[in-house]
C-alpha angles and dihedrals in degrees: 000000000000084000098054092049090074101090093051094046091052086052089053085048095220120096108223121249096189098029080183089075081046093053096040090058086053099048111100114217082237083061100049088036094068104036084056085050102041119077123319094353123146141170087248099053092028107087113231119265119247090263086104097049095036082060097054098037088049085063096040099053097051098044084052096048095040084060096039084061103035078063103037092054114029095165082058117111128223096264089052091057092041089060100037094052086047083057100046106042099020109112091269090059107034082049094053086052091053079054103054094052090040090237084162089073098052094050128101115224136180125262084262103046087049089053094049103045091255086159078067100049120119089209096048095036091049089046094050093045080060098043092050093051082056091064096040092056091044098050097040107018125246098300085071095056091037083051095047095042094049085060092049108043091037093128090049095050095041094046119095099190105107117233123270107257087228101216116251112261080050099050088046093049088050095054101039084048087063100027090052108002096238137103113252109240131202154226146199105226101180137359123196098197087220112132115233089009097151084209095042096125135047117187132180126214123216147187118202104333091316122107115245111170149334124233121178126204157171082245137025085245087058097053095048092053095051091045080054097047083044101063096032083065092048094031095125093062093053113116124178127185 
C-alpha cells in the first residue's frame, strides 16, 4: 500500500514521515472491523481505523478554515463566515475535496462498503478527508494543514462574492439529504381557521415516519419555515431509526 500512497501524498503536497498515520486515516472501521473478527485477529495485531483521527482532524479544518476566512475577507460579517465555513468544511464539501485528490481509491473498505460503492460514499469520503488532515497535522504540525487548506480552498478565499443565506426548509433538506439519505416531509398539525391569525398553522416536520419539530404560522409556508429552522438549530440531537 505505502507505494501507492505516493500520488496522494504528492496531492497533499507533504511526504509522510510516519505512512502508518497515512494508512490509519484511510482505514474504514468496516475494514478493521473484519480483519478483528476473521481468523486469528485481535485489537492488539489489527491497526486502528481512521474514527480517532476523523475526530482530530474535524476540529482542526474548521478551525483552519474559520481563521483562513476571517483573514481572506475582513468587510464579511459573522453570519458570512458562518455560511461560507459551513460550505467549506460541512460533509458535501469536505466530500468533493476527498474527490479531487481521489482519496476513494486509496481506502480500504470492507467487503460491504466495496460492494456497495462505500469509496463513493459522501459520509465515508467526508469522514476520511478529515481523517487524513488529522495525520497530516500529527505527522508535520498545523502549518502543513493551513498550507494544504489555503490550495484547496484558493477560489473561496480569492472571491469576493459573499455566500447565498439557503432558507431554512432548504438548508435542513440539504443536511438531512447527506446525514440519512432521505427528503423531510411535512405536515399540517392544526389549523384555526381564523384569518390573519399570526399562529393559524401548526406543521410538523418529519423524517421517515419520526417526529423532528414544530413550527406555527400565518401561513402553511410559515410554519414550515419556522419547524425547519426549528430542527437545523437542534439538528445534532436528532436521532432516526
Amino acid at each position: 500500500m505505502s507505494d501507492a500512497l505516493a500520488s496522494l501524498e504528492q496531492a497533499l503536497g507533504h511526504d509522510f514521515a510516519d505512512r502508518g498515520l497515512l494508512e490509519q486515516a484511510l482505514t474504514h472501521s468496516s475494514y478493521a472491523n473484519e480483519l478483528r473478527a476473521g481468523p486469528g485477529g485481535s485489537e492488539a495485531v489489527v491497526s486502528d481505523d481512521n474514527q480517532r483521527l476523523e475526530f482530530l482532524g474535524d476540529s482542526i479544518i474548521g478551525m483552519v478554515a474559520a481563521q483562513l476566512l476571517y483573514r481572506a475577507h475582513p468587510d464579511w460579517r459573522e453570519g458570512e463566515l458562518t455560511r461560507a465555513l459551513h460550505q467549506l468544511v460541512e460533509r458535501r464539501g469536505l466530500a468533493a475535496l476527498a474527490r479531487s485528490l481521489d482519496l476513494g481509491s486509496h481506502l480500504r473498505l470492507g467487503r460491504t462498503e466495496l460492494q456497495s460503492d462505500g469509496h463513493r460514499k459522501d459520509t465515508i469520503l467526508a469522514d476520511a478527508m478529515e481523517a487524513v488532515l488529522g495525520a497530516l497535522y500529527l505527522d508535520a504540525g498545523i502549518e502543513a494543514v493551513e498550507d494544504f487548506a489555503r490550495r484547496s480552498f484558493a477560489q473561496a478565499l480569492e472571491t469576493g462574492a459573499k455566500p447565498v443565506d439557503l432558507d431554512p426548509k432548504t438548508r435542513f433538506q440539504e443536511w438531512v439529504m447527506a446525514e440519512f439519505g432521505v427528503f423531510p416531509t411535512y405536515r399540517t398539525v392544526t389549523d384555526s381557521g381564523v384569518e390573519g391569525d399570526e399562529s393559524r398553522f401548526e406543521s410538523e416536520v418529519v423524517i421517515g415516519d419520526r417526529p423532528i419539530a414544530r413550527g406555527v404560522g400565518r401561513s402553511k409556508r410559515e410554519a414550515e419555515r419556522s419547524a425547519a429552522e426549528d430542527a437545523y438549530a437542534n439538528r445534532g440531537d436528532i436521532q432516526v431509526g
